[in-house]
C-alpha positions in Angstrom: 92.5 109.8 89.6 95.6 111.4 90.9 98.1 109.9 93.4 98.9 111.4 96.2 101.9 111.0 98.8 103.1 112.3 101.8 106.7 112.3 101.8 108.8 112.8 105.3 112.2 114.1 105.3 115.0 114.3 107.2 117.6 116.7 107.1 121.2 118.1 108.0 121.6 120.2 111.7 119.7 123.4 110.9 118.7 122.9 107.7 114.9 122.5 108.5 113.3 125.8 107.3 115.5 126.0 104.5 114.3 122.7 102.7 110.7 123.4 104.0 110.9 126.6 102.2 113.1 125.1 99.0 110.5 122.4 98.6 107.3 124.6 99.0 108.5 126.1 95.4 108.3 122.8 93.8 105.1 122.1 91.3 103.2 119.4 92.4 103.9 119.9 96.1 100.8 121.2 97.9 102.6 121.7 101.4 105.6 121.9 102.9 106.2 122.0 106.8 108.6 121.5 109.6 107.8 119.0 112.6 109.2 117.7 115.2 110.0 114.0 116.1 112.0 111.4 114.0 111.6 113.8 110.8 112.4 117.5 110.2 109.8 118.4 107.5 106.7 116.7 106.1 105.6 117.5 102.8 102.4 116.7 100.3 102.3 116.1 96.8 99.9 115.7 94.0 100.6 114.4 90.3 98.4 113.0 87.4 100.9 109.4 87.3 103.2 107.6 90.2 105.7 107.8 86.9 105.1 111.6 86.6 105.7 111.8 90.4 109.1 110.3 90.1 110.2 112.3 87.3 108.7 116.0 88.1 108.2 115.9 92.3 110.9 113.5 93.7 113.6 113.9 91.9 113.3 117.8 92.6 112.9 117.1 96.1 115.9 114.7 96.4 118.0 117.4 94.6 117.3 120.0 97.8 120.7 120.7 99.7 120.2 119.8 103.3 118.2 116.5 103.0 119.5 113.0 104.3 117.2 111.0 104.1 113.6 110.6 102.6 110.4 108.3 103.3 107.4 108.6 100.6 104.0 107.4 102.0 101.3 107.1 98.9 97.9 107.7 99.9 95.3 105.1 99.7 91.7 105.2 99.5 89.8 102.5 101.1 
């Protein structure tokens, strides 16, 4: 089974739609958007391991200009 997380993400002044759009080209992440509220962009990823998820998705992710500050939400299945 594969884990999934959601990962919310906040960003500089204007920088919104470029990290939405930076992120989108990441393997692993199946969407990329921009929102509104207490976070800038939500995105969705998908990888075989929580330990390949760290090492392929999020440190890619945290390596995107523009981004302050991240939240990552793992799905569960009840």
């Amino acid at each position: 089974m594969s884990v999934q997380v959601y990962i919310l993400i906040q960003t500089e002044v204007g920088k919104a739609s470029s990290v939405a759009t930076a992120i989108s080209s990441i393997p692993g992440v199946t969407s990329s958007e921009g929102v509104t509220g207490p976070y800038d962009v939500i995105m969705r990823a998908e990888s075989p391991s929580m330990e390949d998820l760290g090492r392929t998705i999020l440190a890619k992710v945290q390596a995107v200009p523009g981004i302050t500050r991240t939240l990552t939400c793992p799905v569960t299945h009840f």
